[in-house]
Structures are given as structure tokens and as C-alpha cells.
C-alpha positions, 0 to 999 in steps of 0.5 A, a space after each residue: 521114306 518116312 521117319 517117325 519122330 520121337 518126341 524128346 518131352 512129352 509134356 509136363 508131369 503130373 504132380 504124383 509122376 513128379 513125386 516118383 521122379 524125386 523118389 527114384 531121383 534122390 531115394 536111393 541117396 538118401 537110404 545111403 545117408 540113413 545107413 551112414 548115420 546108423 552104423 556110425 551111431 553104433 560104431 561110437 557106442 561100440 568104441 564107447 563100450 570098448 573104451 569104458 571096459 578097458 578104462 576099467 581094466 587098466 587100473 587092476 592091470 597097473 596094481 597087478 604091474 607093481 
């Protein structure tokens, strides 16, 4: 009875195959990044907008307190 035997590694990759290896590799990691950096860009300038419309509503607040 003969087995076919598949080979584990078929050879080096050709430059293009390797490019699309790293792609497939570490693409999806690093969309993940760009996303991270995004919403964090505007969640500070959210916080940043939040934070300069209260600091000017404390002070007519604080006039009405007295």
C-alpha cells in the first residue's frame, strides 16, 4: 500500500508570496493599532471639548451659587 507523502515545505517563497505572508501575518494587527490611535485621538479631543464647555460653565454657576 502506497502513502502519498505531503511535503511539509515546498520551497522558498518568492519575494511577492513573502510580502503577502507578512501582510496576512501582521495586517490585521496593525489596522487594529490605526484604530486604537484614532478613537483615542477623538476620544481626548471629545474630553477636551467637554472639559473647556464645563470650565466655562462653573464660573456662571459659582455667581449664581452666591
Amino acid at each position: 500500500m502506497n502513502v502519498p507523502v505531503l511535503p511539509l515545505h515546498m520551497g522558498a517563497l518568492h519575494p511577492y508570496e513573502q510580502l503577502l505572508v507578512l501582510l496576512l501575518a501582521f495586517g490585521p494587527f496593525r489596522l487594529l493599532a490605526v484604530v486604537v490611535v484614532v478613537r483615542r485621538r477623538q476620544d481626548a479631543r471629545d474630553e477636551a471639548r467637554d472639559g473647556a464647555r464645563d470650565g466655562a460653565r462653573e464660573p456662571a454657576a459659582d455667581q449664581r451659587d452666591r
